[in-house]
N, C-alpha and C positions, 0 to 999 in steps of 0.2 A: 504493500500500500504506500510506501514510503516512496517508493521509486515513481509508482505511477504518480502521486501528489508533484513530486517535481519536472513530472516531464507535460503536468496539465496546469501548472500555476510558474507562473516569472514575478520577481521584483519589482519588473518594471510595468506589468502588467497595468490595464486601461482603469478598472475598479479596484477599488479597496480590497473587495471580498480575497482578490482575487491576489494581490499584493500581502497580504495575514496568512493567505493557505501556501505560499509561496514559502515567507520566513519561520512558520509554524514547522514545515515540510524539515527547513534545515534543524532546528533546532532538535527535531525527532531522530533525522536522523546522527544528530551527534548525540543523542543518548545512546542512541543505539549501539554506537562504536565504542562508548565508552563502558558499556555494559559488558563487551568482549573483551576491549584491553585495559580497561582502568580507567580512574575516571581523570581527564588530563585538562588543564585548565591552558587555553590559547592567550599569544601574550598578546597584553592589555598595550594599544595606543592610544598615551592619555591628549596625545598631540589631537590626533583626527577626532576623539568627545569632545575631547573641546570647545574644539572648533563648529563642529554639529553642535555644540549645544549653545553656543553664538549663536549659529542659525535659528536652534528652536526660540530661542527669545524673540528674534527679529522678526517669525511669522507667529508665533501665536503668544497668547497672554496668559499661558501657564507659569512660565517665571517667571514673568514682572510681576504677576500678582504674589507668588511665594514671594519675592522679596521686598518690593513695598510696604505688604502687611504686616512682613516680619519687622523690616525700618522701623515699620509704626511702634510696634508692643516695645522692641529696643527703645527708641527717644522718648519715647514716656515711662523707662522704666531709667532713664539716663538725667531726668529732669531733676536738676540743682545739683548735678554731679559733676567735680572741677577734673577727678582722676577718672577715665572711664578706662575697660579690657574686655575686648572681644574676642572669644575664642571659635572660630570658625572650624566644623569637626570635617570636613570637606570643602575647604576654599577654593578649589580648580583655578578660575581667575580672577578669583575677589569682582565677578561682573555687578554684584549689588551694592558694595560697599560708598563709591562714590555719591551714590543720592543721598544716603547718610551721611557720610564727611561735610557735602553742601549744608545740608541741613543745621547740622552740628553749628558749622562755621558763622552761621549766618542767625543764628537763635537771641532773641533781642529780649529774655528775661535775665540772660546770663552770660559772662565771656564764655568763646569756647573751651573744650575739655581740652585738656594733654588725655591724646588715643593712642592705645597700645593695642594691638593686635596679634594672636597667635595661629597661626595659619597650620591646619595641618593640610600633607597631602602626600603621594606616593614619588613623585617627583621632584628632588631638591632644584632641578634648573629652572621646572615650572614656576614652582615656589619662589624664587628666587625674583623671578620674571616679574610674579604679580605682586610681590613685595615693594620691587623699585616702580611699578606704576601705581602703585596705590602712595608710595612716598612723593613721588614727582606732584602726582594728582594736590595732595594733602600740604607739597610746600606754597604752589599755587594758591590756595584757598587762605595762608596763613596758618594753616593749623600745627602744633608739634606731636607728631608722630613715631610710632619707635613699632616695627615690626619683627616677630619671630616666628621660622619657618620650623614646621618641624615633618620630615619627609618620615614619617611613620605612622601607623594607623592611631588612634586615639586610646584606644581600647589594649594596647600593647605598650603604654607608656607607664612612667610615674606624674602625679602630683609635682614634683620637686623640679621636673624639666623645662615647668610653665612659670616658675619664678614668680608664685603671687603675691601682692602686697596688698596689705589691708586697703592701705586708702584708695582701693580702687573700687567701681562700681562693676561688677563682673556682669557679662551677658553672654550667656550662651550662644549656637546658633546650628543649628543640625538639619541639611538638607537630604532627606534619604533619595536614595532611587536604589533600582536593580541591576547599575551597571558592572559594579565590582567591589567589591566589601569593602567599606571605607571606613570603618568603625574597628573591627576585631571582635575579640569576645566579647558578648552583652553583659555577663555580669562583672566581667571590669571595668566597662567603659559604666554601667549604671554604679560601680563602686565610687568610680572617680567622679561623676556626676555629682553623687551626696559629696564627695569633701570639698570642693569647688565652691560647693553651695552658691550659686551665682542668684542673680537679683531677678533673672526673667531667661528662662531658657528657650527658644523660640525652633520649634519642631516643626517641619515640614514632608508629609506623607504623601507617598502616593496608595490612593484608594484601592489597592487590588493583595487581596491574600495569597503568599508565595511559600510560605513555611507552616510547620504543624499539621500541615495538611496530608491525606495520601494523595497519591499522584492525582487518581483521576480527579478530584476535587480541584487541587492546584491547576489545571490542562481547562479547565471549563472556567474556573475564575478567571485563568491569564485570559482565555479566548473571549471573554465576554468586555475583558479593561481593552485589550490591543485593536480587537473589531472596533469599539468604541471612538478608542484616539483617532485609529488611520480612517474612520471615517470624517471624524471632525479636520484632519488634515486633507483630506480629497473634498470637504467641501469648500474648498478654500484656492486650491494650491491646483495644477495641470497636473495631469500623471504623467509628464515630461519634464518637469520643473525638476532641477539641479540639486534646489538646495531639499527639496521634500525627500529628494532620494536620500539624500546625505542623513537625512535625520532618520529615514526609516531603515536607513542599513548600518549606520555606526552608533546611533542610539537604542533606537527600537528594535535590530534584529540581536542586538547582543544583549539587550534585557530580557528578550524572548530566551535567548538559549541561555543566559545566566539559568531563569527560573527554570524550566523547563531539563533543559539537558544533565543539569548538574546538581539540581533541588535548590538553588542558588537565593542568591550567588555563593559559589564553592566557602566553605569556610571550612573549620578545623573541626564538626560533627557533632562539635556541643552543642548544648539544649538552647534553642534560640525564641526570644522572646515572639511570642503571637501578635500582641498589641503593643508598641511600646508608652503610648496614653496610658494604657491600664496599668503598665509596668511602675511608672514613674511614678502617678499617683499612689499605685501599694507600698513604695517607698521613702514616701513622706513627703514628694512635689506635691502642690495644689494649683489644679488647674485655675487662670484667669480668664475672667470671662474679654472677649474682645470687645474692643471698645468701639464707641460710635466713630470716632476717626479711621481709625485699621477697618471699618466698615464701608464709609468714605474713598479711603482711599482704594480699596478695593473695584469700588465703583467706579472711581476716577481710571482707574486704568484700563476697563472694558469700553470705557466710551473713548480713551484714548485710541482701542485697537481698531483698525477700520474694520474687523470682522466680529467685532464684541455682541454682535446681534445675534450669532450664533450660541453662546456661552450662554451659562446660569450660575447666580449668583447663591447662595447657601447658608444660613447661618444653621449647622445639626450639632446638639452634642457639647455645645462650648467650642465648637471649631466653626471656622470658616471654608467654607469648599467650595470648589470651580470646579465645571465640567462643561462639555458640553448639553446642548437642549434635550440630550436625551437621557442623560447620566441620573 
């Protein structure tokens, strides 16, 4: 079945449908192969996400709204704060951080902060990269900044590597996806969480269950999240267009095979949290409720997107959620 699936679906394919049965087809069959030889994890180009994930911001308003909203709960959790530290547990290339820094710079109840930033990521050159544009960015504005990179996963660190000091205002900041485990083990990374103890930790999910599940469960949730996306991308985008390719084959077909091929994304077989909402809160975080601005701006940025008329806006749960009209 596996074989006919790819000789009757292409990538490039005219509809969506046909484009999902296409990158589902590979993903099955790298289970498959790895069922025979082992289960082998291909190496991650954090260059080419990247850069697709540039893209996915530039057509659709799934990141600018995770990061806006997040901005928000940050500056309001920053408010009369002279030391502020942002610990980013997945930075790639700090693409949100500048609307805050502006923001920051430009706040007329208070001078701005001295911002310290802790960038993790798997890449020290990347890191690197978006450390000196986010200092460039930041001398520009006036601001004093001081960044540190740390090319290792979050969840595989200590406390003691992040150098905290009291007088600072700590704000978390945790973008998930399923492209490649950016955390490590959950019950370190939820250990270091509590000593942290930060002022507002600001969590951003995608809605689709990939773990605790058996297979067939996992295979009909991803099918029913990825149908969904690549249809809201094909309502929007040519199935010729460059950059829609780019996003459905170096973002979306490798979070397909993350979940899917590997029960993913691959980690080291421990017991992984279900929910991490529900995690956090059993652990002594309290959820805040989001505010009428993070609500705002929320809105603000759908009517910014020339295609926002597709999307729906959410408030379920003490969360905020974007999907599209059919989600």
């Amino acid at each position: 079945m596996s074989l006919e699936l790819t000789q009757m679906a292409s990538p490039c394919g005219p509809s969506s449908a046909e484009r999902v049965v296409a990158y589902f087809a590979v993903a099955m069959a790298s289970r498959i192969m790895n069922s025979w030889l082992g289960i082998c994890s291909p190496l991650t180009s954090h260059k080419s996400i990247h850069s697709s994930f540039q893209v996915f911001n530039n057509i659709t308003p799934f990141i600018k709204f995770a990061h806006f909203t997040s901005n928000q709960a940050i500056l309001e959790a920053f408010h009369k704060s002279d030391r502020v530290h942002i610990i980013d547990l997945d930075i790639m290339q700090g693409l949100q951080w500048p609307a805050l820094f502006h923001i920051l710079a430009t706040r007329t109840d208070r001078h701005p902060p001295f911002i310290r930033m802790t960038g993790f990521g798997t890449s020290m050159e990347i890191l690197m990269e978006t450390g000196m544009q986010l200092s460039n960015f930041s001398t520009r504005l006036g601001l004093s900044f001081e960044f540190q990179p740390i090319a290792r996963k979050f969840g595989e660190t200590d406390i003691s590597i992040m150098h905290m000091r009291r007088v600072e205002t700590v704000a978390v900041h945790w973008l998930q996806h399923s492209l490649y485990d950016a955390i490590g083990p959950d019950w370190n990374t939820m250990k270091l969480l509590q000593q942290l103890a930060p002022k507002v930790m600001t969590l951003v999910e995608q809605y689709i269950v990939h773990g605790g599940l058996a297979f067939p469960d996992r295979f009909v949730g991803c099918l029913h999240y990825y149908s969904t996306l690549f249809d809201s991308l094909g309502a929007h985008l040519w199935s010729e267009e460059v950059g829609r390719h780019n996003i459905e084959r170096h973002l979306l077909q490798k979070e397909i095979s993350n979940i899917l091929a590997v029960g993913g994304p691959a980690r080291s077989g421990e017991e992984k949290f279900y929910r991490w909402r529900s995690e956090l809160r059993r652990h002594g975080f309290v959820q805040v409720a989001m505010s009428r601005n993070s609500m705002a701006q929320a809105q603000l940025i759908l009517n910014m997107c020339p295609h926002g008329h597709g999307y729906r806006l959410a408030q379920m749960e003490g969360s905020l959620r974007l999907g599209p009209m059919v989600f």
